[in-house]
C-alpha positions as CSV (number, residue, x, y, z in Angstrom):
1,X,36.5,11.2,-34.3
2,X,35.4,7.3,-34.2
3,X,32.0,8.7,-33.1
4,X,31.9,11.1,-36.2
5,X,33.0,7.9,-38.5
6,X,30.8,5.6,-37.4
7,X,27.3,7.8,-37.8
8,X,29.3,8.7,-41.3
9,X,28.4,5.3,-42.0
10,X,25.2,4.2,-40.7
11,X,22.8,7.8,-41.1
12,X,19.9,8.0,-43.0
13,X,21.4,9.7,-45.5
14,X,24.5,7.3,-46.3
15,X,22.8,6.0,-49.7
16,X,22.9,9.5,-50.9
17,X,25.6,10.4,-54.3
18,X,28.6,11.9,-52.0
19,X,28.8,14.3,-55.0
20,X,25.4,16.0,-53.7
21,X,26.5,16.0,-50.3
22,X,29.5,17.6,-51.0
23,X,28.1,20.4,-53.4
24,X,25.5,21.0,-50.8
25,X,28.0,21.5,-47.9
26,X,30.5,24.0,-50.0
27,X,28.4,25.8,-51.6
28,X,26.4,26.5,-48.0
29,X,29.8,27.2,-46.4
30,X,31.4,29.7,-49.5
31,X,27.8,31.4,-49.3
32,X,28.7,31.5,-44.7
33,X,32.2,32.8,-45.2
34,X,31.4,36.0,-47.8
35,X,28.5,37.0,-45.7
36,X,28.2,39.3,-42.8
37,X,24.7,39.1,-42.3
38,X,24.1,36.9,-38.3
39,X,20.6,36.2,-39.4
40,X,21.9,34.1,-42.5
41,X,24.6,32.8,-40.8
42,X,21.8,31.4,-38.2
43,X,19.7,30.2,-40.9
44,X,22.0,28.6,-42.4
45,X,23.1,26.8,-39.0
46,X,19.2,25.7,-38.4
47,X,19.0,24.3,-41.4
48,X,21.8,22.1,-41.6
49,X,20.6,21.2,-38.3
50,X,17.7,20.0,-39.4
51,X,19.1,18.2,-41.8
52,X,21.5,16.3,-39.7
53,X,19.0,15.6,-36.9
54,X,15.8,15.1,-38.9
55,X,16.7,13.7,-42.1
56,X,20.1,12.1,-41.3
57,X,18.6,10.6,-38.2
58,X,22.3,11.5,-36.2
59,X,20.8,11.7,-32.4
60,X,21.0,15.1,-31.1
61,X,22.9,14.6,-28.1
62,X,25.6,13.5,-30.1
63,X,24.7,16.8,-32.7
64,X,25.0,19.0,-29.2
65,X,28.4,17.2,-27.8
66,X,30.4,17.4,-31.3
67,X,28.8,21.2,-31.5
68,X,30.0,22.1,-27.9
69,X,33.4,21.0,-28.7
70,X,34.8,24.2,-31.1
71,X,32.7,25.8,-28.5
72,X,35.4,27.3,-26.2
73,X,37.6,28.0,-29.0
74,X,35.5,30.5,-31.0
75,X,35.1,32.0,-27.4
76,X,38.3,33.1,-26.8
77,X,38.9,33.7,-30.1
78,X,35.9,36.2,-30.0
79,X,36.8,37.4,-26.6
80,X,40.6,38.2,-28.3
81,X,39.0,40.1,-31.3
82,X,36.5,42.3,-28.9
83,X,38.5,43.1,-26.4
84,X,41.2,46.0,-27.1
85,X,43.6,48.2,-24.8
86,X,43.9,51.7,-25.8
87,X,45.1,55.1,-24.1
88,X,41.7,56.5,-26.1
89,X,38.5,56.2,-23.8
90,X,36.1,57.4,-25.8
91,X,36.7,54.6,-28.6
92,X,35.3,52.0,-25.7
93,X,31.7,50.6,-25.0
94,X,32.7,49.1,-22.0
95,X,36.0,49.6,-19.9
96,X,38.0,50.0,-17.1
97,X,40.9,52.5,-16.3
98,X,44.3,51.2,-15.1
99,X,46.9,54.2,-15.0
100,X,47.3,55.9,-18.3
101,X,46.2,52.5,-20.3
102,X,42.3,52.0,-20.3
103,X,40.9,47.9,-21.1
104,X,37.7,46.7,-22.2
105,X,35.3,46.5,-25.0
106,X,34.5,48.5,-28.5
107,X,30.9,48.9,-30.2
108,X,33.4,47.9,-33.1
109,X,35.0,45.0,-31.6
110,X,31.8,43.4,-29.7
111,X,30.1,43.4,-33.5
112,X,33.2,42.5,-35.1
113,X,33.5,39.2,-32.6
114,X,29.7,39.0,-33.1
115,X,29.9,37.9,-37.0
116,X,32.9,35.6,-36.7
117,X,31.6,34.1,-34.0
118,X,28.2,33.2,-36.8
119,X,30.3,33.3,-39.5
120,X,32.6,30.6,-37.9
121,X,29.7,28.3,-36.1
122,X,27.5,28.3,-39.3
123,X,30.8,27.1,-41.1
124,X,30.9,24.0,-38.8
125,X,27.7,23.9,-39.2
126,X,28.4,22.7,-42.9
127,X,31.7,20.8,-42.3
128,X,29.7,18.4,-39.7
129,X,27.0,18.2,-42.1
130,X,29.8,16.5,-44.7
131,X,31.3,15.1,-41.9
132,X,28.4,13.1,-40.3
133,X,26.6,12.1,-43.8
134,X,29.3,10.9,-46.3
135,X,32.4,8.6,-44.9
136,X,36.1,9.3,-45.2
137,X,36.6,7.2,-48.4
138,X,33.7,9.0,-50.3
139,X,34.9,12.4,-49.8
140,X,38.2,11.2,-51.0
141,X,36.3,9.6,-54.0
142,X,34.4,13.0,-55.2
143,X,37.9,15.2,-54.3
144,X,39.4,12.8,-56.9
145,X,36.7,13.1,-59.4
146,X,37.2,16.8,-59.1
147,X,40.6,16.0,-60.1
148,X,42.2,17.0,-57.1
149,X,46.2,16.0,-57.4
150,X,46.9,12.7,-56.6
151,X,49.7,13.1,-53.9
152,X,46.9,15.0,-51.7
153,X,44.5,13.0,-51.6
154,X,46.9,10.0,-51.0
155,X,47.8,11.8,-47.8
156,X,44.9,11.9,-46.6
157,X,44.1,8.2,-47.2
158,X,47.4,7.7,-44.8
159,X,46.2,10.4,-42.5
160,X,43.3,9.5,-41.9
161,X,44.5,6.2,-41.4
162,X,46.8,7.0,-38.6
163,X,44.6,9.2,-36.9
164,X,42.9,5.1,-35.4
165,X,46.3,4.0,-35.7
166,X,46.8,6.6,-33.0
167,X,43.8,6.4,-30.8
168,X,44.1,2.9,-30.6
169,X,47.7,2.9,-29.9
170,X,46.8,5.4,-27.1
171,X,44.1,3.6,-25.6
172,X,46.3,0.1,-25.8
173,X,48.8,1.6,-23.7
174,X,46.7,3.8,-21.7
175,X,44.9,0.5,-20.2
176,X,47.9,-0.9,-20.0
177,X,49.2,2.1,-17.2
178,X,45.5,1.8,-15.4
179,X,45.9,-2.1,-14.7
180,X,49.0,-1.2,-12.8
181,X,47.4,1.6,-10.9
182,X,49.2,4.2,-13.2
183,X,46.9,6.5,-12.5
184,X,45.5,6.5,-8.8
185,X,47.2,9.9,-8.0
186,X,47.6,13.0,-9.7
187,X,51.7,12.3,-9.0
188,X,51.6,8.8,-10.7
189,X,49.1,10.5,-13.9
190,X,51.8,12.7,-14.4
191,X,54.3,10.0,-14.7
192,X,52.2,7.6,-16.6
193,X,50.7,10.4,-18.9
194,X,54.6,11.3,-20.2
195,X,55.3,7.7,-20.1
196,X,52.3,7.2,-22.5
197,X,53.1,10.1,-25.0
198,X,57.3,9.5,-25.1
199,X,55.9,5.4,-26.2
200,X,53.2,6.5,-28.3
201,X,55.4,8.2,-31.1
202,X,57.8,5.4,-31.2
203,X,55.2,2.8,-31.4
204,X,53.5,4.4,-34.0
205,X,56.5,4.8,-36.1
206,X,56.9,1.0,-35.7
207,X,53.0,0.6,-37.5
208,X,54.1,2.9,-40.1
209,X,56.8,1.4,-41.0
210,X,55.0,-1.8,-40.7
211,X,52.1,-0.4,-42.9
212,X,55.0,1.0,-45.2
213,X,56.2,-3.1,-45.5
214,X,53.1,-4.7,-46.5
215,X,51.9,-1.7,-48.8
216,X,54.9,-2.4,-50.7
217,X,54.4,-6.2,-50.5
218,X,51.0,-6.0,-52.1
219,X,52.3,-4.0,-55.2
220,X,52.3,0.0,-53.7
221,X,54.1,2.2,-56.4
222,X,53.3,5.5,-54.9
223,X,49.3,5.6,-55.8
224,X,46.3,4.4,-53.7
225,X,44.1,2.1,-56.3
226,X,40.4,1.1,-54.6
227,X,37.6,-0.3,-56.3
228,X,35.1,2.2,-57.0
229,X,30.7,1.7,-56.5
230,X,29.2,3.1,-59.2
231,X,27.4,6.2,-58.0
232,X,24.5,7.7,-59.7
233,X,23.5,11.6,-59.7
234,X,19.7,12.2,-58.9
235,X,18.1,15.1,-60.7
236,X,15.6,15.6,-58.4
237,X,18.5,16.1,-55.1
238,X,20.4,18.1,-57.2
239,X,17.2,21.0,-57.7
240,X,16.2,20.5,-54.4
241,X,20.2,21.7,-53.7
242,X,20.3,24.4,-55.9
243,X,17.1,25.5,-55.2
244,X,18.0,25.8,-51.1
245,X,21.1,27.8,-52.4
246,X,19.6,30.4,-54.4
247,X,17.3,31.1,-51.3
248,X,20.2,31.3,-48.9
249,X,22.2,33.6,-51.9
250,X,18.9,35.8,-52.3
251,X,18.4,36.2,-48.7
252,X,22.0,37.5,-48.5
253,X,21.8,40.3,-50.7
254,X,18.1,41.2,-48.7
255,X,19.6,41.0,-45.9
């Protein structure tokens, strides 16, 4: 996450309007999720890609380690919606008998898991995109613009402010349990990890209650108030967007 926030605000593309960003990323993601076509769904993926690694400069180790995270979760997922248990043989591709109950895999299933498993990668694809390019604050900005209610988009101001809050909560106590040796055997890690999480919550109550106090101090009525940079639309990006768009809507009625 502080790895994600930090290239949000030093990549090649940070200058850009969020706006454009942000149109770019939906509209490639609605286009991902009312598609069943794999090839678009991988097209899609490469070019985002691109984008990120050649034009947002964000090194592509750090592209493959942030990728390889949802990684094992679209696999089981997949591997749930492939594999079936029937009492019908005929209806699998690939399967094993056990009594009167037969396991394994459909034609159906296997393409089935196939497209989500595009469907879903391409889609992350497009959220990293956002994610990597355009900080917290600025997505915030354009969901406001867009007129999204108020009370939302406060939350996620304090959300997202609590997700460091958090880590660095965690991380504060965590070295705190190493110094003392907390964890030099998988008994006293045991101990020291539920030690860590029981104090965690409670000190993190104590910062938001803390962050409560000195909101209120400085004038909090219920409503985040921020200066804003005044942000200017470029004609050119915004062809350039719709242009790549109509290709990738084209190519998924062709294909």
């Amino acid at each position: 996450m502080i790895v994600i926030d930090q290239y949000a605000y030093t990549n090649g593309l940070k200058e850009i309007h969020p706006l454009e960003k942000f149109i770019l990323a939906l509209m490639s993601l609605i286009i991902c999720l009312f598609t069943k076509s794999t090839l678009l769904h991988l097209i899609i993926f490469i070019v985002m890609s691109t984008i990120i690694i050649g034009i947002a400069k964000i090194p592509f180790s750090t592209y493959l380690k942030i990728m390889l995270i949802p990684l094992a979760f679209l696999g089981i997922s997949c591997f749930g919606v492939a594999f079936i248990i029937t009492k019908n043989p005929l209806i699998l591709t690939y399967g094993i008998g056990l009594g009167s109950w037969f396991i394994g895999f459909s034609l159906e299933g296997i393409q089935s898991a196939r497209i989500l498993f595009f469907r879903a990668y391409s889609s992350i694809g497009c959220m990293y995109f956002l994610a990597l390019t355009t900080p917290m604050i600025d997505i915030i900005w354009v969901l406001r613009k867009i007129k999204l209610p108020s009370i939302l988009t406060d939350l996620m101001i304090i959300i997202y402010r609590f997700i460091f809050v958090l880590l660095e909560t965690a991380s504060l106590i965590y070295i705190s349990q190493d110094s003392r040796l907390g964890y030099s055997s998988i008994k006293r890690s045991y101990v020291s990890l539920g030690g860590l999480i029981s104090n965690l919550f409670f000190k993190v109550f104590l910062r938001s209650k803390e962050l409560f106090i000195s909101l209120t101090a400085r004038g909090y009525t219920g409503d985040f108030n921020v200066l804003e940079e005044a942000k200017v639309l470029s004609f050119t990006h915004i062809l350039m967007i719709a242009f790549l768009e109509v290709i990738f809507i084209v190519l998924a009625f062709i294909l």
